[in-house]
Every structure is written in C-alpha cells, then in structure tokens.
C-alpha positions as CSV (number, residue, x, y, z in Angstrom):
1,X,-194.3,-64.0,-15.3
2,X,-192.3,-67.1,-13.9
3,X,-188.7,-65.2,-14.6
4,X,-190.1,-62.3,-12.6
5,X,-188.2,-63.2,-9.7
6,X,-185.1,-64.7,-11.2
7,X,-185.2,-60.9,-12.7
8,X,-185.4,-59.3,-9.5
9,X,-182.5,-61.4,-8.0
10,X,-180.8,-60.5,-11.2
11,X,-180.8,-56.8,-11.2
12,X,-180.6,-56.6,-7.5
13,X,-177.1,-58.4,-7.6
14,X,-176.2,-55.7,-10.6
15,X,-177.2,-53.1,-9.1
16,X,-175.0,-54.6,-5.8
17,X,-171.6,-54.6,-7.5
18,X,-171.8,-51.3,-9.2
19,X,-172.7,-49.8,-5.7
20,X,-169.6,-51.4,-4.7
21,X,-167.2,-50.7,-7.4
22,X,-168.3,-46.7,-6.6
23,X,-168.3,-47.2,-3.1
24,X,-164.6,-48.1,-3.0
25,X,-161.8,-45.3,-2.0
26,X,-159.9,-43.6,-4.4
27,X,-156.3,-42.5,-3.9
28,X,-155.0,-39.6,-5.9
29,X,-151.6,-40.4,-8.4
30,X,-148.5,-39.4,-7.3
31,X,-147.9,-37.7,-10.0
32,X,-147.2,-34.2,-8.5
33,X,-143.8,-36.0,-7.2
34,X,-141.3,-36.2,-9.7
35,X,-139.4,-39.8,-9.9
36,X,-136.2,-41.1,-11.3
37,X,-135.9,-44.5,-12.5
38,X,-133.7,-45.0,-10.3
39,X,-135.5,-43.8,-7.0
40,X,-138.5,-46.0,-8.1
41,X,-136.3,-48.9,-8.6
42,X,-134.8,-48.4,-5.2
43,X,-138.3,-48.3,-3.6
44,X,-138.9,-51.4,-4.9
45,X,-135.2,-53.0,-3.6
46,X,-133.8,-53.4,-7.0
47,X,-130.9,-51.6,-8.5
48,X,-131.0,-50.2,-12.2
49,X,-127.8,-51.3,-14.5
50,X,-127.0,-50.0,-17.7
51,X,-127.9,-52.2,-21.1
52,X,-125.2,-53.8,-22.9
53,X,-123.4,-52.0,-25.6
54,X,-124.1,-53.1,-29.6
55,X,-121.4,-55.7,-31.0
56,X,-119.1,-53.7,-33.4
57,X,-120.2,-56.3,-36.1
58,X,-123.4,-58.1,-36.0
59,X,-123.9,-61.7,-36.6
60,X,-125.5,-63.0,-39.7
C-alpha cells in the first residue's frame, strides 16, 4: 500500500513517453526516387572515386 504512489508516478511517466514516441511525425522513404551513388554522394558534398586495383602478386 506504501508503493501505491511510487506506482502511479511510475506508469504515468510510461505511459508519457510511449504517447510521445507515437505522437512524433513520420516522414515517408524516399524510396519511390531512384538514386545513384554518385548523386547521393554529391548531396552530401563528397565525390565518389574508384577502389584501387589488386597487386598482380600478393605479398606473403
């Protein structure tokens, strides 16, 4: 009977956050747009460059 209000407090702040987890806006994917590599890297400001080739003999 003493933890009744400890409890309360308890589920109320529960009960709080996952109303405002929901609550919060959703934005759709943009996934209806097709995008290159290289158009996503140029949103970002950075350039894509091409790996380096395979030595012709490895190192042991």
């Amino acid at each position: 009977m003493r933890n009744l209000p400890v409890l309360i407090i308890v589920l109320a702040i529960i009960v709080l956050g996952a109303a405002s987890v929901l609550s919060l806006p959703t934005r759709e994917a943009d996934a209806a747009r097709p995008v290159t590599t290289e158009q996503a890297a140029a949103d970002a400001g950075a350039t894509v460059l091409p790996t380096d080739p395979k030595l012709s003999i490895e190192p042991k």
